[in-house]
C-alpha positions, 0 to 999 in steps of 0.5 A: 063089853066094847065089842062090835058085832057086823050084822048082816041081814041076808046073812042072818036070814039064810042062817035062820028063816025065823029070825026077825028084823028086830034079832037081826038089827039089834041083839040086845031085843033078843037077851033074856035074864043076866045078859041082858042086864049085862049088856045094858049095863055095858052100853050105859057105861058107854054112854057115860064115856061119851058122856065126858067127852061133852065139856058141859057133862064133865064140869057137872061131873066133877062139881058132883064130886065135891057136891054129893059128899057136901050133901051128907055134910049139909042135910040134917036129915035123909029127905035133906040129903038126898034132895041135896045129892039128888039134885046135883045128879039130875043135873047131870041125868038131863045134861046126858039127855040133852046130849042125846037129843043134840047127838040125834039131831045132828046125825039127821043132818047139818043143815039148819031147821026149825025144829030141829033148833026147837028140839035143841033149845028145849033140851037146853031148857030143861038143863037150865031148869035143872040146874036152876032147882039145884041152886035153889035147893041148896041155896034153901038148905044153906040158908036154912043150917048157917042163917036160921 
């Protein structure tokens, strides 16, 4: 899956006079069915490897361990267990995200910028956003089983 294709677009077009810039940058535009499927599941597991490489990720990932089976423990009901367990993986979905956009940023270029610091303290917000309705949730569902 971790197999790295060279792509070259003189080479793609004498090959075949009707293959698109799309085919020739990207592959995966031309996949149909199981392939496609295939390989994208090959390049989210990518992204979760790079992913753990981010120390704020793997803190969360590892909290998560403990998190989603407290979940089935603490919620009394399916709604209640799957906002509990929900919670804690979106934290790590926006943290991947926030990743991303940081990754991104960075490629552009080093050098300081407005917007550049816009897109990354938005991306910073929303991790805190997301780890703010997690403690909130959990806080409610903890209160709610031991003090009430």
């Amino acid at each position: 899956m971790s197999e790295q294709v060279q792509f070259s677009a003189s080479a793609a077009t004498s090959a075949n006079p009707n293959v698109t810039s799309d085919e020739r940058v990207n592959p995966q535009k031309h996949r149909k069915g199981l392939s496609r499927i295939w390989h994208a599941l090959g390049y989210s597991v990518a992204g979760l490897r790079a992913g753990w490489h981010e120390t704020a990720f793997r803190q969360e990932a590892i909290a998560s361990i403990v998190l989603v089976p407290a979940a089935f423990w603490l919620g009394r009901t399916w709604v209640e267990t799957v906002l509990l367990a929900g919670t804690v993986i979106l934290i790590m979905i926006v943290e991947l995200l926030n990743t991303g956009i940081e990754t991104a940023i960075d490629r552009i270029g080093p050098e300081w910028h407005d917007l550049s610091k816009r897109a990354k303290d938005m991306g910073s917000a929303a991790v805190l956003l997301s780890l703010l309705l997690c403690a909130g949730t959990w806080a409610l569902a903890l209160f709610q089983r031991f003090a009430a």
